[in-house]
C-alpha positions in Angstrom: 105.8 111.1 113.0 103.4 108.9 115.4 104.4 105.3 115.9 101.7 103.1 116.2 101.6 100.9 119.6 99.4 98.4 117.8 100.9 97.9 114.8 104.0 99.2 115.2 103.7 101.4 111.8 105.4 104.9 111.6 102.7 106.9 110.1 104.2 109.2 107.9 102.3 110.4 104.6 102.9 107.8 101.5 104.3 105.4 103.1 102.1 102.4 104.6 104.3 99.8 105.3 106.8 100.9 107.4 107.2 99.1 111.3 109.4 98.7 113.8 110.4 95.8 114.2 111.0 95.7 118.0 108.4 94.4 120.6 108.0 90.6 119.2 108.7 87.9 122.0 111.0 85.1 121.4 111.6 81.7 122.4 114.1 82.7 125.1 111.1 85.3 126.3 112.9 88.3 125.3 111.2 90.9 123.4 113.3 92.1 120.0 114.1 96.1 120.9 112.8 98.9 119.1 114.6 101.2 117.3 116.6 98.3 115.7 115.1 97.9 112.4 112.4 99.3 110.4 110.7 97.4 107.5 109.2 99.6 105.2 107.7 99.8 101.7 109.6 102.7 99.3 110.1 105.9 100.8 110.8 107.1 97.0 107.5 109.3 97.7 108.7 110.8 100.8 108.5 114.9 101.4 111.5 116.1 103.4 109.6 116.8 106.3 109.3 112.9 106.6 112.5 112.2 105.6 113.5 114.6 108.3 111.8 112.6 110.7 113.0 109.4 109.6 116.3 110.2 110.4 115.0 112.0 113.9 114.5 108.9 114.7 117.9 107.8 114.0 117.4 105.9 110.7 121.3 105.7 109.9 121.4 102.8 107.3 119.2 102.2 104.5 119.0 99.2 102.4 117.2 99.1 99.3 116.1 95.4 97.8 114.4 96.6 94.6 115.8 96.2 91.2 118.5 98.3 89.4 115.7 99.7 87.2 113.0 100.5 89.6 115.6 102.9 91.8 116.2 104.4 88.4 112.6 105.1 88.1 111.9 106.3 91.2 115.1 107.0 93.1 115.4 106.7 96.7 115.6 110.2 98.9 118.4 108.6 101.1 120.8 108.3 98.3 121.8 111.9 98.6 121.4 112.1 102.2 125.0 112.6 103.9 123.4 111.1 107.2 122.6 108.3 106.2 124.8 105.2 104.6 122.4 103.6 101.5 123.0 100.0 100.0 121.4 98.3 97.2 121.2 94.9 97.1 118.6 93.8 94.6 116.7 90.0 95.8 115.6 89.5 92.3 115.3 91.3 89.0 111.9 91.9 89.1 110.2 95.3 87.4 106.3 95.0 89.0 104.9 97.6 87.1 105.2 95.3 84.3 102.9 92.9 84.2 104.9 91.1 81.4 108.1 90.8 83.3 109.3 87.0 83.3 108.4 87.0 87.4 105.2 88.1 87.0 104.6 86.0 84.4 105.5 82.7 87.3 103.6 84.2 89.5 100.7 83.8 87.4 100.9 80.2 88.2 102.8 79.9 91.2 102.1 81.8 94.7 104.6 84.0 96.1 106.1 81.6 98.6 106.9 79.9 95.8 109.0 83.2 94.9 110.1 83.4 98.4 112.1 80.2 98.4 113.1 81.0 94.7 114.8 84.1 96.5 116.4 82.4 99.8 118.0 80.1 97.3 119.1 81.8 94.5 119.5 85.4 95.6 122.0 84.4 98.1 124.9 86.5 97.3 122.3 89.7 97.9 120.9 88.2 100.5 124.8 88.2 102.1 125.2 91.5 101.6 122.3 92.5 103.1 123.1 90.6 106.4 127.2 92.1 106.3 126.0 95.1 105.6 124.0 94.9 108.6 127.0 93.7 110.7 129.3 96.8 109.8 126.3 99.1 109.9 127.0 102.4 112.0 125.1 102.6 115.2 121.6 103.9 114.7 118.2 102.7 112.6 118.6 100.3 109.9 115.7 100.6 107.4 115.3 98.4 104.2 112.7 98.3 101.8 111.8 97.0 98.8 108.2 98.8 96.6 105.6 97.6 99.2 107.0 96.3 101.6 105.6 92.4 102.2 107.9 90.4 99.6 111.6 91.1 99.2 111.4 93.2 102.3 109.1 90.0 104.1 111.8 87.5 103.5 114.2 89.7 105.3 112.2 90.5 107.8 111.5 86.4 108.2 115.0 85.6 108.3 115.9 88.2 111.1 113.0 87.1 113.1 113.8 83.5 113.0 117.5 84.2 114.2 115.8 86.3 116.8 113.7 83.3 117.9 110.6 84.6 117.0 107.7 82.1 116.4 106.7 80.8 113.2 102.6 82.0 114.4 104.2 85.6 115.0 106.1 85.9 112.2 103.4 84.4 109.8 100.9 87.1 111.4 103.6 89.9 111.2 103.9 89.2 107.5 100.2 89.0 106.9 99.4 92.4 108.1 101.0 94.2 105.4 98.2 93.9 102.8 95.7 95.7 105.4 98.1 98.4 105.8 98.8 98.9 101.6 95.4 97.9 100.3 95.4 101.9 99.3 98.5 101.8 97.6 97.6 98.4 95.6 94.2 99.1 94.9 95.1 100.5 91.3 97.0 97.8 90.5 94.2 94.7 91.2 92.3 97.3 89.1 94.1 97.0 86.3 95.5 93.5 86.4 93.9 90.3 85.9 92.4 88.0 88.3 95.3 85.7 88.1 97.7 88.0 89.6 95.8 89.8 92.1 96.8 87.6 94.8 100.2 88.8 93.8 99.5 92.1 95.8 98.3 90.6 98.8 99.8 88.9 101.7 98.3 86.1 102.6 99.8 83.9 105.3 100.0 80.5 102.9 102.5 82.5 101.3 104.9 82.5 104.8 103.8 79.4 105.0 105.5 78.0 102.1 108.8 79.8 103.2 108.9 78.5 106.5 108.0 74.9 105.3 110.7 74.9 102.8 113.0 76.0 106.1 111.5 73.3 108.0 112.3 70.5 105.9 116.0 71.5 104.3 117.0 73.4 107.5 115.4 72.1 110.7 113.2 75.1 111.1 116.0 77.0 112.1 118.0 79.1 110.2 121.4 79.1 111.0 122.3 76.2 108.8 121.5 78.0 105.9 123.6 81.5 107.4 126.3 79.0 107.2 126.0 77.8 104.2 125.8 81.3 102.9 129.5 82.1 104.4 128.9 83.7 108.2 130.8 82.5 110.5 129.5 81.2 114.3 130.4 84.1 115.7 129.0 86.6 112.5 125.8 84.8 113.4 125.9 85.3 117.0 126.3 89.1 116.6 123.3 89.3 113.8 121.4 87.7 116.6 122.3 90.3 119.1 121.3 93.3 116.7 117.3 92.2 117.1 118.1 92.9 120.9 
């Protein structure tokens, strides 16, 4: 497995989203460490050899955000893995391969930021579990995913980053990138969808833009009000801070 210094991307065949999330510079002028967190698309299509080497490189918790029925699907190799502890905590039900699910039906008329704040709102018991289980995680690697990586996994990904101190520039560009790196994975689906919801597989930055607006205004821009909010405690927040480092 070859981690890519400018990108931050573990190549690894099928899957195209997957980064490190170490290396960003923060407001204190820290960098977030490597070897932290991983922010992936599903690693359902993984060989062993890859999952192997996922778990060389001390992946040790795995936190799937996809839907009760797309693990059924597809599974998720780390469920069976005795290395590794795996969580699911589905953001929204939401079954993309259908293009007449209820969510893709919104997002026909809505962009995903819209679906972003829909999440951070509404989704907030998940999203609790998510951030507790990263707080009792085991040491090593904590990986979570969702299918490709840029939506349930980007608001994740956003709200680490922004405890971190990351800026709203980086973390807007770091969520951006994820269509360049799964325009081979998508391509079959803007084939076979309508115009309307083709922008539904990319990631483009308006979309983080709408998240971190609706932050902005209901939470200062920062986002340890809404942590709060959602039940962690000062000091909770203080060691989800010191994970990124």
């Amino acid at each position: 497995m070859i981690l890519d210094p400018s990108s931050n991307r573990l190549i690894l065949p099928n899957l195209y989203n997957a980064r490190d999330m170490g290396g960003m510079m923060t407001s204190s002028g820290k960098a977030t460490a490597f070897r932290r967190f991983i922010r992936s698309d599903s690693p359902s299509e993984l060989d062993m050899a890859s999952i192997d080497a996922l778990i060389e490189y001390s992946v040790r918790t795995v936190i799937d955000l996809r839907s009760e029925q797309e693990i059924s699907r597809s599974g998720n190799p780390f469920m069976t893995r005795p290395e590794v502890a795996f969580y699911n905590f589905p953001l929204i039900a939401l079954d993309p391969d259908d293009l007449r699910d209820p969510t893709m039906d919104f997002l026909a008329s809505n962009k995903l930021g819209d679906l972003y704040v829909m999440m951070l709102e509404h989704s907030r018991k998940s999203i609790q579990g998510v951030l507790r289980t990263i707080l009792n995680a085991p040491e090593g690697v904590i990986m979570f995913h969702c299918l490709h990586g840029k939506d349930r996994t980007g608001l994740i990904a956003a709200i680490l980053y922004l405890l971190a101190g990351v800026s709203r520039e980086n973390i807007t560009r770091n969520y951006a990138s994820s269509f360049n790196n799964i325009r081979v994975l998508v391509k079959p689906l803007f084939d076979n969808s309508p115009s309307d919801k083709h922008h539904i597989y990319r990631s483009d930055a308006e979309n983080m833009h709408i998240l971190l607006d609706h932050i902005e205004k209901k939470y200062s821009g920062i986002i340890e009000p809404y942590l709060r909010e959602i039940g962690f405690s000062e000091s909770e927040i203080e060691k989800l801070r010191e994970h990124m480092f």
